[in-house]
C-alpha positions as CSV (number, residue, x, y, z in Angstrom):
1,X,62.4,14.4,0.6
2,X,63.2,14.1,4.7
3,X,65.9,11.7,5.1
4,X,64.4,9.0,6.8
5,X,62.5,8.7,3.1
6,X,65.6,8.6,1.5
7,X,67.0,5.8,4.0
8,X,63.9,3.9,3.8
9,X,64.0,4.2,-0.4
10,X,67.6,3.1,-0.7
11,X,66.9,0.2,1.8
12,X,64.1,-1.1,-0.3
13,X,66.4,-0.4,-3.5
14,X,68.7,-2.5,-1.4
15,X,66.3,-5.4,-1.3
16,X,65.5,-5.6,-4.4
17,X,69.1,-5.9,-5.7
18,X,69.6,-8.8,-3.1
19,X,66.4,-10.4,-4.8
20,X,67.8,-10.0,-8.6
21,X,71.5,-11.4,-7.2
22,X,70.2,-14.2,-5.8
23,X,68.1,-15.0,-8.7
24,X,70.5,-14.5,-11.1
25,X,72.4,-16.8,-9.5
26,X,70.3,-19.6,-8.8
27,X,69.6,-19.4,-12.4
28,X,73.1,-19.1,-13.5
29,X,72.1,-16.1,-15.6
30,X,75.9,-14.4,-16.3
31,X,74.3,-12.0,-17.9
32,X,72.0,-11.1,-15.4
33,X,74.2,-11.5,-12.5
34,X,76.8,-9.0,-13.9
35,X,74.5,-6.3,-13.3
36,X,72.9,-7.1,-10.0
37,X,76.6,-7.5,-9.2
38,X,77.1,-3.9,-10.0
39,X,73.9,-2.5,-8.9
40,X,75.0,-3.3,-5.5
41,X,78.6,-1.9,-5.7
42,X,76.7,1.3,-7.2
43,X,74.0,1.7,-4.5
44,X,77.1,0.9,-2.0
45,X,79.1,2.9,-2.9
46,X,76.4,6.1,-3.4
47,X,75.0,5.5,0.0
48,X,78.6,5.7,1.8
49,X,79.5,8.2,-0.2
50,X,80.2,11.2,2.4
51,X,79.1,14.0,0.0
52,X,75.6,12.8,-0.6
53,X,72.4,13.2,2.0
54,X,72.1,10.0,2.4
55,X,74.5,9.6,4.8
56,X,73.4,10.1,8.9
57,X,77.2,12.0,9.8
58,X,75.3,15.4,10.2
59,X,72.1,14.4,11.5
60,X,74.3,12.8,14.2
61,X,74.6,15.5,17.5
62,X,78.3,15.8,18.8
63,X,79.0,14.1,22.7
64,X,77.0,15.9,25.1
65,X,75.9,18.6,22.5
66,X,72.2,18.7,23.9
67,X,69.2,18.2,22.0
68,X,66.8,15.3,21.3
69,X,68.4,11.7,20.7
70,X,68.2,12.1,17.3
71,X,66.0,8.9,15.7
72,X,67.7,9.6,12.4
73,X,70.9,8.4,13.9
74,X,69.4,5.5,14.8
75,X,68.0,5.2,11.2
76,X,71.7,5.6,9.7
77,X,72.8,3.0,11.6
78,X,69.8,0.6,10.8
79,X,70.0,1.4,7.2
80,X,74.3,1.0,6.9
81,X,74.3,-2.5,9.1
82,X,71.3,-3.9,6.3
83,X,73.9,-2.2,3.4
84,X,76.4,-4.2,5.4
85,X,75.0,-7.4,6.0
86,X,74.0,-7.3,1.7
87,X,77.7,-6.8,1.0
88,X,79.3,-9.7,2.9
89,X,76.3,-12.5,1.5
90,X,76.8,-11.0,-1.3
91,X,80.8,-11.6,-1.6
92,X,80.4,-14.7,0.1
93,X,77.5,-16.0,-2.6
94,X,79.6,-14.8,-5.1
95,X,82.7,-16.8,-4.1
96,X,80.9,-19.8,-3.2
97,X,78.1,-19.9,-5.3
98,X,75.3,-20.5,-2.3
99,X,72.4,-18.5,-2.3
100,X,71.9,-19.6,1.5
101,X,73.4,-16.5,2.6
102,X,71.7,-14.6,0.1
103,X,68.5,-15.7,1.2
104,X,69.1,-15.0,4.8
105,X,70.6,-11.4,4.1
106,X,67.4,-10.4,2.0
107,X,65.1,-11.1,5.0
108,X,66.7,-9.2,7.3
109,X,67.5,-6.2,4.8
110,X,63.7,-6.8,4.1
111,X,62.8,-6.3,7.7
112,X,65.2,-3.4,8.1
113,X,63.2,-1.2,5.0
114,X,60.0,-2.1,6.9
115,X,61.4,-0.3,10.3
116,X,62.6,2.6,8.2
117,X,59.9,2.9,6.4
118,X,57.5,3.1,9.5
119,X,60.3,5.5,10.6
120,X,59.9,7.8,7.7
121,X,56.1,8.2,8.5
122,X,56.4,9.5,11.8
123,X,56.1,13.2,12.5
124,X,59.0,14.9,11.5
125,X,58.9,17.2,14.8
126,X,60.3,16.1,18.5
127,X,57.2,16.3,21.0
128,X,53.9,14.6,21.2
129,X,50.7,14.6,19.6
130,X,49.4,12.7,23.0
131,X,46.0,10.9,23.0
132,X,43.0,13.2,24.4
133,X,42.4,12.4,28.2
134,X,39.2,14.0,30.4
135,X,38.9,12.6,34.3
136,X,35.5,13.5,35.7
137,X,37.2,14.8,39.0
138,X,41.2,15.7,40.9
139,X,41.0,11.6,42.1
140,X,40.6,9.7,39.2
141,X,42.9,12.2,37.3
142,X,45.8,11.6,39.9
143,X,45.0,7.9,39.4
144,X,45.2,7.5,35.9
145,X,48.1,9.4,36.5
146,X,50.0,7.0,39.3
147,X,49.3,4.0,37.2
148,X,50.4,4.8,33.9
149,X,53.8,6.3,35.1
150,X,54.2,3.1,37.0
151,X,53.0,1.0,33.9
152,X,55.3,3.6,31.8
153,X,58.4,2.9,33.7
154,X,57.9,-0.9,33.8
155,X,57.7,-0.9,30.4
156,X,60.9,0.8,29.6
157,X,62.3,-1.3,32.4
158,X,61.3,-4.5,30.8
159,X,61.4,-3.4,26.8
160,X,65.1,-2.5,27.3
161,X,65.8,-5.3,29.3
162,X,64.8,-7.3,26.3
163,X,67.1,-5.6,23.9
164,X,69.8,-5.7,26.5
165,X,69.2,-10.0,26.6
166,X,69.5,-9.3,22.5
167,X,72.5,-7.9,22.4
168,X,74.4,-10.2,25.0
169,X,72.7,-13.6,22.6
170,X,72.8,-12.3,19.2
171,X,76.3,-10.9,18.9
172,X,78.9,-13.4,18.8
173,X,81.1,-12.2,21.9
174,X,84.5,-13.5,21.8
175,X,85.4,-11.2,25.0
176,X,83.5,-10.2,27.9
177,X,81.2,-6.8,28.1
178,X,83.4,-5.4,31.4
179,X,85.8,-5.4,28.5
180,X,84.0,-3.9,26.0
181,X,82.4,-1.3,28.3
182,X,86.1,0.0,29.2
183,X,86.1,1.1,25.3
184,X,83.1,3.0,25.5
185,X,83.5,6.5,23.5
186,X,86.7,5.1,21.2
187,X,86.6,4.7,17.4
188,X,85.5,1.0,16.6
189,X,87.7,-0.3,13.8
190,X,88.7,-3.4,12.2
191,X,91.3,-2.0,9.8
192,X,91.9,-2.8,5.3
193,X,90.2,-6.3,4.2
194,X,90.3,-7.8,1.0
195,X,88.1,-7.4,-2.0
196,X,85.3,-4.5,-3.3
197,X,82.0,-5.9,-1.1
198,X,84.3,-6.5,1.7
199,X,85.8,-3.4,1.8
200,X,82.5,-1.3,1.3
201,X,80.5,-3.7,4.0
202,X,83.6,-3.2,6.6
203,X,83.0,0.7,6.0
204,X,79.4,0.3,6.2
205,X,79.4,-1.2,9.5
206,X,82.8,1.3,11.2
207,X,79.9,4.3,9.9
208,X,77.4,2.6,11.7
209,X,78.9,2.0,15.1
210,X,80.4,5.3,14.9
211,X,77.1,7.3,14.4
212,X,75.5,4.9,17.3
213,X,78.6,6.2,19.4
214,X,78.2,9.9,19.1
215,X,74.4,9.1,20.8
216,X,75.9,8.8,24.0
217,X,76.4,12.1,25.6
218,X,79.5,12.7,27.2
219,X,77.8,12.8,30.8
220,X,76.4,9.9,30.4
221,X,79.7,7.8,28.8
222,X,80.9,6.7,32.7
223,X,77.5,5.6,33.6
224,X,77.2,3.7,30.6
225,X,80.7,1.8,31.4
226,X,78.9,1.4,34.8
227,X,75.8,-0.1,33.5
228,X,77.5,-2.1,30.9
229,X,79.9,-3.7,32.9
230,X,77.0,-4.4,35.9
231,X,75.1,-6.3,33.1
232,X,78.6,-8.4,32.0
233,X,79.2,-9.2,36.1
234,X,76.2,-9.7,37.1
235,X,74.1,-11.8,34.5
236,X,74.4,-15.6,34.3
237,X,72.1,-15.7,30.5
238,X,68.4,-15.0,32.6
239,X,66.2,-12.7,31.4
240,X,64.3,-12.0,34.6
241,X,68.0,-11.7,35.5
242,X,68.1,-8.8,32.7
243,X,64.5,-7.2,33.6
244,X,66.1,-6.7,37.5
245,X,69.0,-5.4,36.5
246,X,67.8,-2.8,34.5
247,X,65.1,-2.1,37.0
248,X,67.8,-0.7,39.0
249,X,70.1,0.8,36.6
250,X,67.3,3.0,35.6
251,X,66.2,4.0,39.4
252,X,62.5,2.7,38.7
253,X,61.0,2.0,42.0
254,X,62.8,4.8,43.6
255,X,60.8,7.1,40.9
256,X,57.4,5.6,41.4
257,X,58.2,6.7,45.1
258,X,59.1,10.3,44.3
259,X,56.5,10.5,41.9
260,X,53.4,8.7,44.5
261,X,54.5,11.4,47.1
262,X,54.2,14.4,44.2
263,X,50.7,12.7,42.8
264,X,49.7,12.6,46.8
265,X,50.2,16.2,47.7
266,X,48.2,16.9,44.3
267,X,45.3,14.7,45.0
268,X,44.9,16.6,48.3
269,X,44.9,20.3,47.0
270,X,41.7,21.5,46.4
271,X,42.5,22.1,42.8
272,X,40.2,23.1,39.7
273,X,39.7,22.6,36.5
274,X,43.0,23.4,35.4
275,X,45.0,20.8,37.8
276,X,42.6,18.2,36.3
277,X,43.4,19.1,32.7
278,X,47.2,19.1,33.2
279,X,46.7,15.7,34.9
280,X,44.9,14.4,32.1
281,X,47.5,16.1,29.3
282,X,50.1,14.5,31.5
283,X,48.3,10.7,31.3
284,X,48.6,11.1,27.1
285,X,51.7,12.1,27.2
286,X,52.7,9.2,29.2
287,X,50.8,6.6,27.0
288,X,52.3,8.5,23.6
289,X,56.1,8.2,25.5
290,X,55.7,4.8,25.7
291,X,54.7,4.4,22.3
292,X,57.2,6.1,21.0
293,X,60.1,4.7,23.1
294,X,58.8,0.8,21.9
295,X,59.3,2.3,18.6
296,X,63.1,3.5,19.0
297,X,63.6,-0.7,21.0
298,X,62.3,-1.7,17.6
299,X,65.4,0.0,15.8
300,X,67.7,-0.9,18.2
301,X,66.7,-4.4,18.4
302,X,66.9,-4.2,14.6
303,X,70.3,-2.7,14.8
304,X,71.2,-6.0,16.9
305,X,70.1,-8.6,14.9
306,X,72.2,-7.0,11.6
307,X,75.1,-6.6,13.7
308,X,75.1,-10.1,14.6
309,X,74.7,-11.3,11.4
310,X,77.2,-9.0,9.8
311,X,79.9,-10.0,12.8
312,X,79.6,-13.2,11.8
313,X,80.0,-12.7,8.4
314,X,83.2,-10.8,8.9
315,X,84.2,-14.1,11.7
316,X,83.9,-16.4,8.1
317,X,85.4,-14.1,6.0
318,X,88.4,-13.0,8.3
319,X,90.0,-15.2,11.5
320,X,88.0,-15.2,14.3
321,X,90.4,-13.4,16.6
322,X,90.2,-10.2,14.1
323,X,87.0,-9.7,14.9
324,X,87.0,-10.6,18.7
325,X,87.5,-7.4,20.0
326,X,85.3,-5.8,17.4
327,X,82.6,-7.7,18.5
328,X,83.0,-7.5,22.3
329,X,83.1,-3.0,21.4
330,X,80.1,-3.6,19.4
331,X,78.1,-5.4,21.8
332,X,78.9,-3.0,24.7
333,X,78.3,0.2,22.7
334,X,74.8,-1.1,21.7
335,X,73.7,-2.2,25.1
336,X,75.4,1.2,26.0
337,X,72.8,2.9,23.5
338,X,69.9,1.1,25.0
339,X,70.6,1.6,28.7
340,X,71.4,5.2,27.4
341,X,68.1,5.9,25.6
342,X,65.7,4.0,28.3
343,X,67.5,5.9,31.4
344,X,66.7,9.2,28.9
345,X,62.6,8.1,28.8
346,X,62.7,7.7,32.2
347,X,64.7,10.8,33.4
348,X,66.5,8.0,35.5
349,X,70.0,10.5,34.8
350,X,70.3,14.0,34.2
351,X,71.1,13.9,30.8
352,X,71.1,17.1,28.4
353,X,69.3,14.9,25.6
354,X,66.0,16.9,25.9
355,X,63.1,13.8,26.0
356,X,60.4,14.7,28.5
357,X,60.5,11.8,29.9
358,X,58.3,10.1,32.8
359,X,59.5,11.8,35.4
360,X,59.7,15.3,33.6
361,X,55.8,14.8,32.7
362,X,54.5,14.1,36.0
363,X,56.7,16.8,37.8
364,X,55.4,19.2,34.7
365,X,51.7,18.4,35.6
366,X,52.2,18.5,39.5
């Protein structure tokens, strides 16, 4: 079974055991409660248990090791923020007897199984299986071309941008992110808490932000303090704010103009049948990157919402100033990981992560 199955699986097991503890104890059912009570500490404990597959730790690459950014990562994280999330409404239902938190905690553990398991059925392999393309001539090929790497890169501008907006209204920032930024690359931890959901939720999350950590490359960890702390300075809660700031973090309209001048000198070669084709192979490739990079937004905006909800479970459970910092590190290291991973689709940095990106393609077909 691939592992995104496996993480999908135990998130929908996960569900389901929210579902039987929260009817067991809206219906008072000891008997019944007992064991949804230790079906969760079982699953918990099996999933962050380092020994077994389940785990993301060696799908995870090492700083600036090269490769792919590895979607399973991603995955790991989702999957260990929902296992989180479960574990502190669970403790708190437990101790309070309100199924509130119970109810809100098996929504969003619902929602994360249905991003893994759309995860699980994409192709296993890196690359593209892009969408068949045939121009009739060299000017509508360089054309179709132009506008969908311009579309392309607005799209990542203004996907990410939205994520970014996510991650500085959903997580409950006690600090600001020029703060957080300046812990970029450092373990995130919030140290021993009391009692046996706790504990396992607090280890959930630290595995979670630690795997999302190790996705930024080590060449791209000072441009990421950069970015983050631009975003912190510079914001004032505006979206379009957000959208125009990413814009030029990730270099777009200086890369439509380097790309126009490459598409140019190709629309005036006298070029064949083969320049065509590649133009065309290039124009699928583009709409399948964007596809594709809408998808890995969908995880991290995912990954936001649970961290959110889990920070401010821990803010109840623990005084507020425990989790201050915690939160201001989380925030910055996800909007690190999504100014990261759209600068990667748009080859706005040289980074040694390996996704063909927009620019990559067009230079490829030019």
């Amino acid at each position: 079974m691939k592992h995104s199955e496996r993480l999908a699986r135990s998130a929908r097991s996960l569900h389901a055991t929210v579902g039987e503890l929260r009817g067991a104890l809206a219906g008072r059912d000891e008997e019944a409660l007992a064991y949804a009570r230790d079906s969760l500490a079982r699953l918990a404990a099996a999933a962050l248990d380092p020994s077994r597959p389940l785990g993301f730790e060696q799908a995870a690459p090492a700083p600036g090791a090269g490769g792919p950014v590895d979607d399973e990562v991603l995955a790991g994280a989702l999957h260990d923020l929902a296992l989180s999330e479960a574990l502190l409404s669970a403790d708190r239902a437990l101790k309070t007897g309100d199924i509130v938190p119970l109810d809100l905690a098996a929504a969003r553990v619902g929602q994360a199984a249905g991003l893994l398991e759309s995860r699980a059925k994409e192709p296993a392999e890196h690359g593209f299986s892009a969408p068949v393309v045939r121009s009739p001539d060299l000017a509508t090929a360089v054309a179709a071309v132009r506008e969908r790497a311009g579309g392309c890169l607005d799209s990542i501008a203004e996907r990410s941008a939205g994520v970014a907006w996510d991650s500085l209204t959903s997580i409950p920032f006690a600090g600001s992110l020029v703060e957080g930024a300046r812990q970029l690359g450092d373990r995130i931890g919030i140290g021993p808490v009391q009692g046996q959901f706790a504990t396992l939720a607090v280890k959930a999350l630290e595995r979670a932000l630690a795997g999302l950590g190790r996705l930024l490359p080590a060449e791209a960890v000072e441009r990421a303090r950069q970015a983050v702390a631009e975003f912190g300075a510079g914001l004032e809660r505006e979206v379009k704010a957000t959208v125009l700031l990413m814009g030029r973090v990730l270099r777009c309209e200086p890369t439509k103009t380097d790309l126009g001048r490459r598409l140019d000198q190709a629309g005036e070669t006298a070029g064949g049948p083969d320049v065509v084709e590649r133009l065309d192979r290039a124009a699928g490739e583009l709409v399948e990157l964007e596809t594709r990079f809408r998808k890995r937004m969908d995880q991290i905006a995912g990954l936001i919402a649970l961290c959110g909800a889990v920070l401010g479970g821990l803010a109840v459970a623990l005084a507020a100033p425990v989790v201050a910092g915690l939160a201001t590190a989380a925030g910055a290291l996800l909007l690190a990981v999504c100014v990261v991973l759209a600068a990667d689709y748009a080859d706005a940095w040289p980074l040694t992560t390996g996704v063909r990106g927009v620019r990559l393609i067009v230079e490829a077909a030019t």
